[in-house]
Phi, psi and omega in degrees: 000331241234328173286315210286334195274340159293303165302341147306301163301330179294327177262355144176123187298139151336122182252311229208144164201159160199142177260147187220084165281132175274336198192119181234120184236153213194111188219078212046254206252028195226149170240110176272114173243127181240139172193143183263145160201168184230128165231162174231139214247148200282013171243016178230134187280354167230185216257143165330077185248132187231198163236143158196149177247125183238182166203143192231154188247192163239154160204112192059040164093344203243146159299105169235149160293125177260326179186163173204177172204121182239172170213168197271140180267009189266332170255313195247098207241102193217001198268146161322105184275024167274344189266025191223000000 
């Protein structure tokens, strides 16, 4: 995975994002994060948008990623068009 997503990036970086988290719900030692964002990549002239739902455990004091899911708000189009 780790090949495919550097060659995805080698072919465009990110120039510009912004992030919008909507919902951080933090449930003992487990975190559910929802949040939208858009970024622009230097080979595309309009800007990404997607979603993602992550979930982070604590461990030994620090916050890890345990998993996540995004999706394009451009193929599933269900995201709040003020932030866009």
């Amino acid at each position: 995975m780790r090949a495919n997503y550097n060659g995805w990036f080698n072919m465009n970086k990110p120039v510009s994002y912004e992030l919008k988290p909507t919902a951080i719900k933090i449930i003992g030692d487990t975190a559910i994060v929802l949040y939208q964002y858009k970024w622009k990549g230097e080979k595309k002239s309009d800007y990404l948008k997607n979603r993602e739902f992550s979930t982070y455990i604590k461990q030994d004091g620090k916050w890890r990623l345990f998993g996540s899911m995004t999706s394009s708000c451009d193929i599933i189009p269900d995201c709040p068009a003020e932030f866009y």
